[in-house]
gemmi code that builds the backbone of each chain (N, CA, C; Angstrom):
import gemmi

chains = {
    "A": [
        ("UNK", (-176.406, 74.508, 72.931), (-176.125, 73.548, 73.992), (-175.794, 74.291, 75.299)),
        ("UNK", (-176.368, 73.818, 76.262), (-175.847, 75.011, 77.694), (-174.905, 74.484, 78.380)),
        ("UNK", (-174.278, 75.021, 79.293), (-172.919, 74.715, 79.785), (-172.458, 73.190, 80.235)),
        ("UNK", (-174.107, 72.995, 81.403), (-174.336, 71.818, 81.651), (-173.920, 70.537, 80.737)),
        ("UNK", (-174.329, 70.391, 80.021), (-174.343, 69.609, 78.969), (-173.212, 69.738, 78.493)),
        ("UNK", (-172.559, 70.295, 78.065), (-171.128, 70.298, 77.209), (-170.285, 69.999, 78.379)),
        ("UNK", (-170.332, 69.954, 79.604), (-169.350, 70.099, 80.949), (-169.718, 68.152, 80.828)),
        ("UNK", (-170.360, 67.557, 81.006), (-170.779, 65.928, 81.224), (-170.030, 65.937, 79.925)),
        ("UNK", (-170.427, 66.297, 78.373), (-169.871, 65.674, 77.626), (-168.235, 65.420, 77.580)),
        ("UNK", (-167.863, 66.677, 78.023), (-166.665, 66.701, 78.230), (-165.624, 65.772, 79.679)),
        ("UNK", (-166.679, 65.299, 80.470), (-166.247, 64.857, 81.974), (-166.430, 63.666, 80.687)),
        ("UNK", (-167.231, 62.763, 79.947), (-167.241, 60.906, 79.705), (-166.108, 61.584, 78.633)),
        ("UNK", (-165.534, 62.486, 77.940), (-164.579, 61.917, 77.054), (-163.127, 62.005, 77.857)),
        ("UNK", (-163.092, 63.043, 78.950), (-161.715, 62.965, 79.921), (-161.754, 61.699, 80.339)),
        ("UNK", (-162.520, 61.059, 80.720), (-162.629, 60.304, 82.105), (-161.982, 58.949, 81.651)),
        ("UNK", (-161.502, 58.355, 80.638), (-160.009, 57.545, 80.429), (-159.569, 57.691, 80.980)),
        ("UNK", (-158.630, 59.082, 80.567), (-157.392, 59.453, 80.806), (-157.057, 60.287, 82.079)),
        ("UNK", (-158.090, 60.774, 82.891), (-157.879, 61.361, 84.109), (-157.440, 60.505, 85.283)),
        ("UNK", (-155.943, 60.996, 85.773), (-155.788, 60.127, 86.895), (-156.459, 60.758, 88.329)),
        ("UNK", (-156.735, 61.656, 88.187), (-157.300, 62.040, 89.442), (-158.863, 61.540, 89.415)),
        ("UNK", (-159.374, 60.687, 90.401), (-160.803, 59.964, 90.194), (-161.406, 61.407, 91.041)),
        ("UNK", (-160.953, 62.174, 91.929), (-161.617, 63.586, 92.859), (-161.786, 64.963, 92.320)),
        ("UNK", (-160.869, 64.809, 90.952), (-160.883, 66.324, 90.259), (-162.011, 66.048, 89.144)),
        ("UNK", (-161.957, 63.997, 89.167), (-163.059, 63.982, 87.505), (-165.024, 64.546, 88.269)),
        ("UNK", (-164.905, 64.071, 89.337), (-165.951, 64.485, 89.897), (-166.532, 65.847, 90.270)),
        ("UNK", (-165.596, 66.779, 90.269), (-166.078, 67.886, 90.934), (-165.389, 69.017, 89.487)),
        ("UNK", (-165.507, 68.056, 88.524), (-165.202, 69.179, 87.070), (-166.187, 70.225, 86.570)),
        ("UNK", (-165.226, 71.458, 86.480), (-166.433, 72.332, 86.347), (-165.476, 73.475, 85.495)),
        ("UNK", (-166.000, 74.171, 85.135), (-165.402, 75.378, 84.466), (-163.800, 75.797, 84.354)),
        ("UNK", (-163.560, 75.258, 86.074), (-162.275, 75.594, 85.903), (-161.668, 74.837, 86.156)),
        ("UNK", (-161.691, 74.022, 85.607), (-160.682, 71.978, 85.692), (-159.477, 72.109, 85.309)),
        ("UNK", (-157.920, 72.328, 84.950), (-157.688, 71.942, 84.508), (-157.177, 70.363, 84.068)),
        ("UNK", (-156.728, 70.756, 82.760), (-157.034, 69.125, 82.382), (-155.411, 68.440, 82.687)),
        ("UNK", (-154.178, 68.837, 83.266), (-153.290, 68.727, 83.418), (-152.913, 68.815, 84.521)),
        ("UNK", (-152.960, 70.069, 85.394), (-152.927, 70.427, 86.976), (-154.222, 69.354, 87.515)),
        ("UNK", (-155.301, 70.024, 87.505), (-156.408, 69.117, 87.824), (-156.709, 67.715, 87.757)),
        ("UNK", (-156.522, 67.265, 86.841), (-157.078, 65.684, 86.079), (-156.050, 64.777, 85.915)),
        ("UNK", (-154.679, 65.274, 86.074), (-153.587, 64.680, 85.711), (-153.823, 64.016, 84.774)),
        ("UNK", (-154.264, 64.868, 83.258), (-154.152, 64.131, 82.371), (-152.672, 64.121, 82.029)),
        ("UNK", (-151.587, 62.989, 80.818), (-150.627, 63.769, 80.857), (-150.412, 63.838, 79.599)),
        ("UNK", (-149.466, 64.787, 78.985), (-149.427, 65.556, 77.912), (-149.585, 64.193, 76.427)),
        ("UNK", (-149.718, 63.628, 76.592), (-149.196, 62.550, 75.143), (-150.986, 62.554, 75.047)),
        ("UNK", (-152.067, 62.159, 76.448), (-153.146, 61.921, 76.319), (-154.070, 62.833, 76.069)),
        ("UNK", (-153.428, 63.919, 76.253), (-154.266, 65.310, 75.896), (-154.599, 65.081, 74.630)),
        ("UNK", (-153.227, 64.809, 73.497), (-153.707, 64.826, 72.159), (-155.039, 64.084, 71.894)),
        ("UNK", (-155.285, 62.727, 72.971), (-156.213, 61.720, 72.506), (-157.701, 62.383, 73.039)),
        ("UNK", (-157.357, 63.297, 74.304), (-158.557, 64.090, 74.276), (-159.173, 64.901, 73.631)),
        ("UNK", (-158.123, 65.664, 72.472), (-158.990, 66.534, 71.873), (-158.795, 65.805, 70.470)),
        ("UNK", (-158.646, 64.630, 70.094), (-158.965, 63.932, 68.745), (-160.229, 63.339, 69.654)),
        ("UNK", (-160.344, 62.888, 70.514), (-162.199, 62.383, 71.236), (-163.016, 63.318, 71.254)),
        ("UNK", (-162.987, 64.845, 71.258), (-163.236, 65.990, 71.097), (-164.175, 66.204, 69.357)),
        ("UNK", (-162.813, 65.830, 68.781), (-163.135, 65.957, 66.840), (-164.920, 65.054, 67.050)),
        ("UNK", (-164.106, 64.096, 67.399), (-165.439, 62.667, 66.760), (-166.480, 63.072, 67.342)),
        ("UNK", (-166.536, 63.458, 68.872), (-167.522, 63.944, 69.479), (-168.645, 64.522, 68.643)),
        ("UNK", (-168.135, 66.043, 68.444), (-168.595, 67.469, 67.994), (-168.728, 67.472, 66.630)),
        ("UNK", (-167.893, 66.457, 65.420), (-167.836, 66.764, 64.418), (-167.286, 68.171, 63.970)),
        ("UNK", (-165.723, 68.075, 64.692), (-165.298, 69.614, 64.605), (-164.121, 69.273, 63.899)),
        ("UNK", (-163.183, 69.923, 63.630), (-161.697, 69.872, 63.727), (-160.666, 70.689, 64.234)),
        ("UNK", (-159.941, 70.401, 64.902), (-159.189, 71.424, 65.730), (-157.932, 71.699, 65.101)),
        ("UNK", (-157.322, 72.592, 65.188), (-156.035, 73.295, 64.656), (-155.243, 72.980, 65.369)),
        ("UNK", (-154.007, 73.662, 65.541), (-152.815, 73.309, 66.185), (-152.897, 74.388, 66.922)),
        ("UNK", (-153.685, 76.099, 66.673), (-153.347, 76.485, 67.716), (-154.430, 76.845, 68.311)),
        ("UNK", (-155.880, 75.961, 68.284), (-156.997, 75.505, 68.962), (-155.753, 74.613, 70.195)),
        ("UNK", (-155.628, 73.869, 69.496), (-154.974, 72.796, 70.054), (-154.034, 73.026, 71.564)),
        ("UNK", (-153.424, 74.167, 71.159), (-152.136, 74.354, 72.536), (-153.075, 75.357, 73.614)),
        ("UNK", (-154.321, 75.988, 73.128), (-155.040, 76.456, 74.147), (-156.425, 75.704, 74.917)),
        ("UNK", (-155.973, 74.016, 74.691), (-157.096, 73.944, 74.820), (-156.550, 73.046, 76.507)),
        ("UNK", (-156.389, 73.327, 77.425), (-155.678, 72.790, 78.797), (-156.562, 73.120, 79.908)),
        ("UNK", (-157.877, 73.762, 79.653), (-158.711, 73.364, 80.483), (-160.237, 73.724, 80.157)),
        ("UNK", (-161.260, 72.982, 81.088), (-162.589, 73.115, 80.341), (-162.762, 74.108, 79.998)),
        ("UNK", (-162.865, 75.644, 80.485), (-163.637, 76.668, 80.169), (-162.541, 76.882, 78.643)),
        ("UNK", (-161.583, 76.772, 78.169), (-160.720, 76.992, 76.845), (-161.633, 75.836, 76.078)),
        ("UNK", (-162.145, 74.578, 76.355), (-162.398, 73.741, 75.574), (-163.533, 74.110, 75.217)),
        ("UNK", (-164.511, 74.702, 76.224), (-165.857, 74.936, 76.080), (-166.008, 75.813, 74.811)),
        ("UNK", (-165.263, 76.892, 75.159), (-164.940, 78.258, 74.052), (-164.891, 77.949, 72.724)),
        ("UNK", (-164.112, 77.001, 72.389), (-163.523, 76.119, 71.138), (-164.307, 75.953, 70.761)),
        ("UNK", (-164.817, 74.577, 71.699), (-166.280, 73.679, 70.626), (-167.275, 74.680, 70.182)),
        ("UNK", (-167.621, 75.669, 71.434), (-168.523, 76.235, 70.214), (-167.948, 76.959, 69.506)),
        ("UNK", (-167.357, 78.033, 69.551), (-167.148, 78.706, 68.432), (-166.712, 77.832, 67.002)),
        ("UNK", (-166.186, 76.894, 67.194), (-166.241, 75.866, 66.032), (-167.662, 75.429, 65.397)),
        ("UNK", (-168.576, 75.054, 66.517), (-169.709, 74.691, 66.147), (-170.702, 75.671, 65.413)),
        ("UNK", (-169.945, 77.088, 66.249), (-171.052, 78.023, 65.538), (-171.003, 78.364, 64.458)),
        ("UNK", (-169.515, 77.766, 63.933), (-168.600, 78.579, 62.450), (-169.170, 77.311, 61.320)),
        ("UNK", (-169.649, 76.034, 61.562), (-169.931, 75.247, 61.290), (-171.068, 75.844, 59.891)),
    ],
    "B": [
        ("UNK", (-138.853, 59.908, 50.951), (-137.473, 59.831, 51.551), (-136.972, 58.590, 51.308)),
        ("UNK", (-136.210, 58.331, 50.977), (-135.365, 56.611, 51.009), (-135.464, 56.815, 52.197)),
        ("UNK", (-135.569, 54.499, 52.149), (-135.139, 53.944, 53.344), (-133.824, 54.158, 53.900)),
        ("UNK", (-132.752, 54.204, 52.914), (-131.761, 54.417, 53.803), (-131.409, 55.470, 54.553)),
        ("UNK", (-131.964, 56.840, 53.805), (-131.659, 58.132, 54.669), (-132.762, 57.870, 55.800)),
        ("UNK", (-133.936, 57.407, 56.184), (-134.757, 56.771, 57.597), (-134.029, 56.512, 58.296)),
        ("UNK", (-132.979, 55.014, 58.097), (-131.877, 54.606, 58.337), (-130.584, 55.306, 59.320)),
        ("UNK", (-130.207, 55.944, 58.320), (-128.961, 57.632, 58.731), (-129.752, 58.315, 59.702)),
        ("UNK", (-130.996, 58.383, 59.503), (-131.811, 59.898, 60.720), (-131.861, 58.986, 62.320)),
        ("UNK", (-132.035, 57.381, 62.125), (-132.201, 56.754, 62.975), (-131.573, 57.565, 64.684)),
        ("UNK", (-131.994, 57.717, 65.483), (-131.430, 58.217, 66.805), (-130.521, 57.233, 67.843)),
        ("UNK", (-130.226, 55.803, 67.116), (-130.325, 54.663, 67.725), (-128.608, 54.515, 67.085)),
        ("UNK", (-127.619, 53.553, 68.211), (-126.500, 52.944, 68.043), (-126.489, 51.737, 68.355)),
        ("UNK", (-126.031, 50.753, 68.459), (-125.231, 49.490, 68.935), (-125.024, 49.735, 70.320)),
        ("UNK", (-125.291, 49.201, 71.384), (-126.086, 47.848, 71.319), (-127.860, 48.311, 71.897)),
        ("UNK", (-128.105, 49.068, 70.960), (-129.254, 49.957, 71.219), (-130.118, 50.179, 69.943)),
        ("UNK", (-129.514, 49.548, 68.638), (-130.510, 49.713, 67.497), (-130.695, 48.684, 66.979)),
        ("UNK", (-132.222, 48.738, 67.118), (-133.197, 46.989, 66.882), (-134.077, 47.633, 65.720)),
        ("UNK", (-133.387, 47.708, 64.405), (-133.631, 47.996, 63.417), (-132.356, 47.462, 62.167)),
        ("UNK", (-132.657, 46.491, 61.744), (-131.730, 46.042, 60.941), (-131.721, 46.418, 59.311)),
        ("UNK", (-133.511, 46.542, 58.549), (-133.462, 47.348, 57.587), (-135.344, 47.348, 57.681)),
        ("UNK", (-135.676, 48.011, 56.622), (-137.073, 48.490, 56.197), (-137.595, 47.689, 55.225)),
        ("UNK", (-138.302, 46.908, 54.805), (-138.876, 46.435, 53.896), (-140.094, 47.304, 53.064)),
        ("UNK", (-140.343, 48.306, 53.503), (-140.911, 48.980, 52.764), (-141.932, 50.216, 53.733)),
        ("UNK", (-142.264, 50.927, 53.229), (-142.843, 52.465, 53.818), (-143.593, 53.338, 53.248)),
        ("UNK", (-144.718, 53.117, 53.924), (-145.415, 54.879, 52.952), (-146.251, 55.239, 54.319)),
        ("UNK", (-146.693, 56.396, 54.186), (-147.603, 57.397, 54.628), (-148.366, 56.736, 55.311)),
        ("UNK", (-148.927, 55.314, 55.810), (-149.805, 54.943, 56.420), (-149.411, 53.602, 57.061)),
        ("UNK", (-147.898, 53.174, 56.376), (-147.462, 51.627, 57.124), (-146.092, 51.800, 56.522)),
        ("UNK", (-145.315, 50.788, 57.522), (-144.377, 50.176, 57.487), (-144.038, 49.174, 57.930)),
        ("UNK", (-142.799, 48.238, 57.129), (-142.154, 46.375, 57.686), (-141.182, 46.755, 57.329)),
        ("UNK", (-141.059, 46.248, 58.828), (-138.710, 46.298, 59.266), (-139.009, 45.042, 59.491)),
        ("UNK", (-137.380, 44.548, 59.558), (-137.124, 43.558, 60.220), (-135.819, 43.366, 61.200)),
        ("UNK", (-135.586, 42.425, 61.994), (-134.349, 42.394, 63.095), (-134.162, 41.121, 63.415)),
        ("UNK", (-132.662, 40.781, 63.585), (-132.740, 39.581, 63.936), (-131.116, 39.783, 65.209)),
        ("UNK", (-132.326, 38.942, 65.743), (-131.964, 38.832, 67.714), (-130.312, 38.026, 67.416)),
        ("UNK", (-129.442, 38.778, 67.685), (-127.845, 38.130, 67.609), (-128.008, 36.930, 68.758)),
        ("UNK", (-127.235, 35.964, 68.325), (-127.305, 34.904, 69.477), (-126.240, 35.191, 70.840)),
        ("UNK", (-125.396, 36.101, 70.262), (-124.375, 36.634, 71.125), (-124.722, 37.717, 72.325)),
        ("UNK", (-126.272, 38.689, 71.972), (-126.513, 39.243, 72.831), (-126.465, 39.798, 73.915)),
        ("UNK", (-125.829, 40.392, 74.758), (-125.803, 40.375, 76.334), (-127.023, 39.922, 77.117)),
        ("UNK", (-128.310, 40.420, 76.506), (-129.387, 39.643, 77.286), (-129.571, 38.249, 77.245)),
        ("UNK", (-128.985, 37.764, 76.564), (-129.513, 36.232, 76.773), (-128.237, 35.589, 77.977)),
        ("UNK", (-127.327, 36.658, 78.540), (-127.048, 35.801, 79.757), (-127.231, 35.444, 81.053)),
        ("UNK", (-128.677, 36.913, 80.749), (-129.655, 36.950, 82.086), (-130.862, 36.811, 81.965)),
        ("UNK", (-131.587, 36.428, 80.586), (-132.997, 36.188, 80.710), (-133.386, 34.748, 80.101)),
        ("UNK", (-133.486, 33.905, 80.535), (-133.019, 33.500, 81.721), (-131.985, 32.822, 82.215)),
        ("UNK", (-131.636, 32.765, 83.569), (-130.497, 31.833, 83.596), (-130.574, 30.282, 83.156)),
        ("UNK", (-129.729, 30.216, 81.931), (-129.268, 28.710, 81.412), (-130.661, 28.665, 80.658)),
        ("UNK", (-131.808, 29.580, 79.867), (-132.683, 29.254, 79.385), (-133.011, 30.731, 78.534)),
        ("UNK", (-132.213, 30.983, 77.561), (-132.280, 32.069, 76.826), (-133.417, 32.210, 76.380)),
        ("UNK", (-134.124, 33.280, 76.461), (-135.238, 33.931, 76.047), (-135.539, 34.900, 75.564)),
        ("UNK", (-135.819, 36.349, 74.517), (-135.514, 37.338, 74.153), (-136.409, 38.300, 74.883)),
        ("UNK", (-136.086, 39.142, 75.920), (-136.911, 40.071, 76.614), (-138.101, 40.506, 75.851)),
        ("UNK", (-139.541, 40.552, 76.520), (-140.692, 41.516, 75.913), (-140.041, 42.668, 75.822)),
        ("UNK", (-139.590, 43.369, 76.399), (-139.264, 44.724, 76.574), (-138.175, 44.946, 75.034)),
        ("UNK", (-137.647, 44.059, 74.819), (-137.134, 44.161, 73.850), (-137.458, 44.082, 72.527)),
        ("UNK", (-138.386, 43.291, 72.754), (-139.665, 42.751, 71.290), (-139.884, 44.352, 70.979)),
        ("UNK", (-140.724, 44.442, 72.067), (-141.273, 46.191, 72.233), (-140.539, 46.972, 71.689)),
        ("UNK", (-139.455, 47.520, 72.090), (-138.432, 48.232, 71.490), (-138.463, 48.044, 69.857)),
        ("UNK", (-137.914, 46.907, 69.221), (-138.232, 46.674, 67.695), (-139.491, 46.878, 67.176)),
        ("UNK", (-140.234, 46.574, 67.984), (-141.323, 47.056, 67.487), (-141.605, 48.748, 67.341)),
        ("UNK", (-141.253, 49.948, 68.570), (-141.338, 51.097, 68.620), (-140.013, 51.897, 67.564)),
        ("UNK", (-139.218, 51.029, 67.465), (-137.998, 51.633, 66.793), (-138.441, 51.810, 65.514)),
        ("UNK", (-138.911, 50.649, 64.500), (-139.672, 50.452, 63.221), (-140.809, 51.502, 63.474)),
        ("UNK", (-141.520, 50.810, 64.050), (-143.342, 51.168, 64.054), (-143.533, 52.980, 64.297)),
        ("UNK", (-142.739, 53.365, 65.480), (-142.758, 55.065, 65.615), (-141.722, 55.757, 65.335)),
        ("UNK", (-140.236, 55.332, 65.393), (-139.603, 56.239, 64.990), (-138.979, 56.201, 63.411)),
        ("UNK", (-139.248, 55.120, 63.161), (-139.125, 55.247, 61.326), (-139.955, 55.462, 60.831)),
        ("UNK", (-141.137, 55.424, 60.888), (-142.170, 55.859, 60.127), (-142.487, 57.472, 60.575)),
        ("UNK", (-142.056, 57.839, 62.040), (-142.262, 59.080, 62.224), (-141.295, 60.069, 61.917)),
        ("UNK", (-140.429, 59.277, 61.724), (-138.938, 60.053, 60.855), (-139.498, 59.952, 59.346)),
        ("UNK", (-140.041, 59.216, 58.459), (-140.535, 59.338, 57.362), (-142.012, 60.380, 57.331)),
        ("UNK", (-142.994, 60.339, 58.017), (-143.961, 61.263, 58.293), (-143.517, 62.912, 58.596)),
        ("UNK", (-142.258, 63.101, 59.165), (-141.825, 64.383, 59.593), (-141.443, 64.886, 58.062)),
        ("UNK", (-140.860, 64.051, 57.009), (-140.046, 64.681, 56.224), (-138.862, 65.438, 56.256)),
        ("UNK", (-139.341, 66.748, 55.158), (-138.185, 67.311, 55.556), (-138.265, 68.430, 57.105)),
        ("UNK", (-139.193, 68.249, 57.628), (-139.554, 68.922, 58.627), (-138.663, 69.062, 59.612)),
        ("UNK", (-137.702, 69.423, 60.261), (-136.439, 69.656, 60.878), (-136.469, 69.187, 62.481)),
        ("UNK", (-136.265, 68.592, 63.392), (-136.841, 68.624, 64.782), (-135.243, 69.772, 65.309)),
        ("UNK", (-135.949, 70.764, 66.407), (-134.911, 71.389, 66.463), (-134.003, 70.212, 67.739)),
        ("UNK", (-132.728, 70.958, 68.019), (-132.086, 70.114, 68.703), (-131.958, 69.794, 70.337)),
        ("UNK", (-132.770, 70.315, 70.839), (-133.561, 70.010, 72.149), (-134.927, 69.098, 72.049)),
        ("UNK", (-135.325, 68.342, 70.830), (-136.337, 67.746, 69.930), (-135.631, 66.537, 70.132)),
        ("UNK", (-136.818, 65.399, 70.649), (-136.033, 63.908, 70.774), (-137.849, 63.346, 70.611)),
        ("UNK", (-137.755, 61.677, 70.096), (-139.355, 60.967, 70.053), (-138.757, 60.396, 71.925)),
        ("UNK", (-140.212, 60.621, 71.837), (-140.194, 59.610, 73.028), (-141.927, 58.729, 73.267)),
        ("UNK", (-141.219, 57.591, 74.505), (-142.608, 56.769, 74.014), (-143.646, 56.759, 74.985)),
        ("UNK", (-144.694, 57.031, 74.424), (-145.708, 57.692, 75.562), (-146.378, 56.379, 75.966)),
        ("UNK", (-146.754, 55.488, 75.325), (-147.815, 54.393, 75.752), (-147.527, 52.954, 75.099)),
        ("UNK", (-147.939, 52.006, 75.488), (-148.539, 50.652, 74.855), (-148.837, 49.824, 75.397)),
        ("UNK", (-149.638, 48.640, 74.556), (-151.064, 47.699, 74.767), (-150.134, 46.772, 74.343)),
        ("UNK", (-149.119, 45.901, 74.778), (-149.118, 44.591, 74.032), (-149.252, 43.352, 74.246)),
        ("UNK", (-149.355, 42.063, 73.649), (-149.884, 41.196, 73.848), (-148.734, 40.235, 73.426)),
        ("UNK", (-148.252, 39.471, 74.200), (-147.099, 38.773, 74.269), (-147.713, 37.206, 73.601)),
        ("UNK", (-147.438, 36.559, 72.612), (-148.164, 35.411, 72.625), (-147.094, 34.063, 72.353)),
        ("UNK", (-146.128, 34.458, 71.963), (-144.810, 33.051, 71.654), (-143.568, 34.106, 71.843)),
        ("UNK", (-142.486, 33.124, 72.142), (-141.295, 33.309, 72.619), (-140.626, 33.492, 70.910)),
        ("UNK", (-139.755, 34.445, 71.636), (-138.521, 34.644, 70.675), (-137.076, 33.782, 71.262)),
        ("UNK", (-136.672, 33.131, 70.290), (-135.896, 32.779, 71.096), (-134.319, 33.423, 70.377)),
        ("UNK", (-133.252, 32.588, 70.776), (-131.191, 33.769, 70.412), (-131.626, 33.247, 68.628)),
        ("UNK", (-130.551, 34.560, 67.791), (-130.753, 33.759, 66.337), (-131.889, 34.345, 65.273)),
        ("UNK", (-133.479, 34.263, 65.932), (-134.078, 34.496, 65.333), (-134.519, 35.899, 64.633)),
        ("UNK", (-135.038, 35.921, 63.274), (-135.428, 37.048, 62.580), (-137.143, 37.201, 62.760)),
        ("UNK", (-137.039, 38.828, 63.392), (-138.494, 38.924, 63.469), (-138.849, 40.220, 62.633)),
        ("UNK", (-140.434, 40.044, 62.497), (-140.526, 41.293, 61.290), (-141.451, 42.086, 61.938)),
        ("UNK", (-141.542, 43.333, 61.587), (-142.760, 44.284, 62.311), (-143.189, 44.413, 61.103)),
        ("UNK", (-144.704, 44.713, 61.683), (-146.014, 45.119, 60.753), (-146.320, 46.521, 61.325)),
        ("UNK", (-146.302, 47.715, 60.776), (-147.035, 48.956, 61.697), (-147.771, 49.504, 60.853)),
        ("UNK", (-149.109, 50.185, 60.942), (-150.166, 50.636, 60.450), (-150.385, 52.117, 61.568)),
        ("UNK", (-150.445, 53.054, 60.751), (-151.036, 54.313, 61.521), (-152.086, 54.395, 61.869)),
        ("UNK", (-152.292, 54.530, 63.208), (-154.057, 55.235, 63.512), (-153.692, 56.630, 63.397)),
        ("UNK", (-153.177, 57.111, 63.933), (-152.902, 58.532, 63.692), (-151.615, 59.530, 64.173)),
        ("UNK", (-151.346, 60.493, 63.284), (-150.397, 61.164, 63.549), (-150.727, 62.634, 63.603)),
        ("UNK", (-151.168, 62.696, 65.219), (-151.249, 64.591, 65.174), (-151.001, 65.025, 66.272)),
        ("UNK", (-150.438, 66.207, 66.288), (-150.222, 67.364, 67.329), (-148.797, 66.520, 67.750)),
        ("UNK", (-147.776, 66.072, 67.047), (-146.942, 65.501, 66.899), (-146.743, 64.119, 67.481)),
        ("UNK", (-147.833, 63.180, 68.084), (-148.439, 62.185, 68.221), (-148.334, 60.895, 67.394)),
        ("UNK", (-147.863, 60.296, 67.131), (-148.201, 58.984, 66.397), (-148.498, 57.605, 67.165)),
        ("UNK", (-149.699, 57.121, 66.784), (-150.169, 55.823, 67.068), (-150.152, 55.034, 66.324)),
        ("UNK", (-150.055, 54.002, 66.366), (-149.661, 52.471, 65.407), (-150.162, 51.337, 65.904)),
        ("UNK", (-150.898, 50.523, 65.564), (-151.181, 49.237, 65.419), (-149.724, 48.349, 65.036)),
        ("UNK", (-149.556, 47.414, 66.136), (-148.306, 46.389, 65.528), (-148.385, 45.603, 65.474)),
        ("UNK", (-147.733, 44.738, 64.701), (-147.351, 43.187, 65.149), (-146.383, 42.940, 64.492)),
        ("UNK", (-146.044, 42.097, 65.593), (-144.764, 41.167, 64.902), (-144.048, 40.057, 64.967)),
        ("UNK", (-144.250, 39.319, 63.543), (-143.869, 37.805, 63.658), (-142.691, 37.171, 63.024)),
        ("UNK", (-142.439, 36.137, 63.437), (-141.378, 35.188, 63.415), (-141.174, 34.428, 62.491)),
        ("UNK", (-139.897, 33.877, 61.622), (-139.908, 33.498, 60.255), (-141.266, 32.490, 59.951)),
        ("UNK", (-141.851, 32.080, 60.806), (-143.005, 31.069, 60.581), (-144.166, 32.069, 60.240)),
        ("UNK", (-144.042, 32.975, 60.263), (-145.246, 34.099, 59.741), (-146.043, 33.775, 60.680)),
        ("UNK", (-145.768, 33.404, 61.762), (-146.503, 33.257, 62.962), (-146.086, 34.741, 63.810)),
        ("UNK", (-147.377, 35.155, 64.270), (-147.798, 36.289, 65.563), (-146.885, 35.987, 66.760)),
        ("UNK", (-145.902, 36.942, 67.435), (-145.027, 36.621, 68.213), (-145.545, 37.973, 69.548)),
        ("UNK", (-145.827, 38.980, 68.947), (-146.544, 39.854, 70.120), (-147.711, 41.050, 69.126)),
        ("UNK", (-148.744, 41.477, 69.581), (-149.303, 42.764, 68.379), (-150.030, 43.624, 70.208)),
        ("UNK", (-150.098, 45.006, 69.067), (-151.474, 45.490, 70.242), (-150.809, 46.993, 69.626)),
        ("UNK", (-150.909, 47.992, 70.420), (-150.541, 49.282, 70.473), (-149.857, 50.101, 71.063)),
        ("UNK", (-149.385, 51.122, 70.004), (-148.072, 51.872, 70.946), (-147.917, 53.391, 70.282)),
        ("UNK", (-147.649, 54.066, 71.043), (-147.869, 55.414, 70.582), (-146.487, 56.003, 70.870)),
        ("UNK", (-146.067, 57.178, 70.798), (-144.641, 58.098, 71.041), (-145.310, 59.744, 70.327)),
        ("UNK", (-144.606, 60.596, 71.238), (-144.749, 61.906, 70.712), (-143.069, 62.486, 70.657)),
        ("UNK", (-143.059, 63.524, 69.902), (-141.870, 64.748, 69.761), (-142.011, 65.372, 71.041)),
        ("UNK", (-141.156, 65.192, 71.944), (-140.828, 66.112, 73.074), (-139.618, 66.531, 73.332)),
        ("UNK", (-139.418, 67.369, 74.162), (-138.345, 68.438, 74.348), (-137.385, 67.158, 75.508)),
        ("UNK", (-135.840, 67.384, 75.040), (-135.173, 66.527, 75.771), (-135.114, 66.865, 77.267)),
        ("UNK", (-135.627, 66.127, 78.071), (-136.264, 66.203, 79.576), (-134.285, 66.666, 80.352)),
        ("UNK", (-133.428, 66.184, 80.008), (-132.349, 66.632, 80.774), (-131.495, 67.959, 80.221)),
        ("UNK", (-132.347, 68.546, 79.126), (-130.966, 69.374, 78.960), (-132.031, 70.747, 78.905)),
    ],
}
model = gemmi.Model(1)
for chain_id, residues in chains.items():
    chain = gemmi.Chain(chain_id)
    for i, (resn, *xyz) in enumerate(residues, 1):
        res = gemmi.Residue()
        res.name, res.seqid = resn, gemmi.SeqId(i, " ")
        for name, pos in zip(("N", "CA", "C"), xyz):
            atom = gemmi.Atom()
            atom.name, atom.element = name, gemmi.Element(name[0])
            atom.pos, atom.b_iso = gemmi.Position(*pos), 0.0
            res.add_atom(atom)
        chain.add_residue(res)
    model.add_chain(chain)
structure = gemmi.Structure()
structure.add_model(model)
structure.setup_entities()
């Protein structure tokens, strides 16, 4: 999958929970999902359980505490995907 | 875990615990029940000369049962250290009949999920008529106590 593509997939599963409507638009590598997106911490969890269903992955707990912005999320999914 | 040690772990006092007992608990649901004292302090302001039992308060019985007893039963023996408090991150609810002073209401809670110390629940909860009094969703996570 190339960056492109995993960056959109990842902008429709933030885009609930992002209060910033200017950071969801111009998301890119280096978003974060907290500083950036004002996601806030309770909804993060719901982002990376939207993450699981997505990808058909499962994330750990300490997937989990590194995962606070795209280029960490990007890293994840695949290497999950590739371990698959 | 017994209900009653749930009970004992409770974080909640008088005139602040809207949890009267558990009707039962496992791993994926729980039913409490509470019943609204007619003596209340809120009913001498909501409303004036027309007692009514606050949503906000429904809510509360509902989050007290629905996330922190069942998430006090889900933790086990799992320890929260003591800068460790639940708190309530979200909810969807749907107000549909009045509670009024007196009455016993029961919660229904069902887990959607509990992770990354997260719990979500489906609720409802109705009134001795087994009638629907408010349902929808509500979530709470384990966070660090914000003042100390």
């Amino acid at each position: 999958m190339d960056k492109e593509t995993l960056i959109a997939q990842l902008k429709e599963i933030v885009k609930p929970y992002a209060k910033n409507e200017e950071g969801l638009l111009n998301i890119n590598e280096n978003t974060d999902f907290v500083n950036d997106l004002k996601i806030n911490s309770a909804n993060l969890v719901d982002v990376i359980l939207d993450v699981e269903e997505q990808f058909n992955i499962v994330i750990d707990n300490e997937s989990m505490e590194r995962m606070l912005d795209v280029r960490s999320a990007m890293e994840i999914i695949e290497a999950k995907l590739a371990a698959k | 875990m017994t209900i009653q040690e749930i009970l004992q772990k409770l974080p909640f006092a008088p005139p602040f615990l809207f949890v009267d007992g558990l009707d039962h608990i496992d791993s994926e649901k729980v039913q409490g029940h509470f019943t609204f004292r007619q003596d209340m302090d809120c009913y001498k302001g909501h409303f004036k000369g027309y007692p009514i039992t606050p949503g906000v308060l429904l809510t509360e019985v509902m989050a007290q049962t629905g996330l922190v007893c069942l998430g006090i039963y889900l933790l086990g023996d799992e320890v929260l250290e003591g800068n460790m408090t639940f708190g309530l991150t979200s909810t969807e609810i749907e107000f549909l009949r009045p509670v009024f002073p007196g009455e016993k209401v029961t919660v229904y809670a069902e887990k959607v999920y509990f992770r990354f110390g997260k719990l979500k629940c489906r609720v409802t909860l109705k009134n001795e008529a087994a009638e629907d009094v408010c349902s929808g969703t509500i979530a709470g996570m384990i966070i660090t106590k914000p003042h100390e």
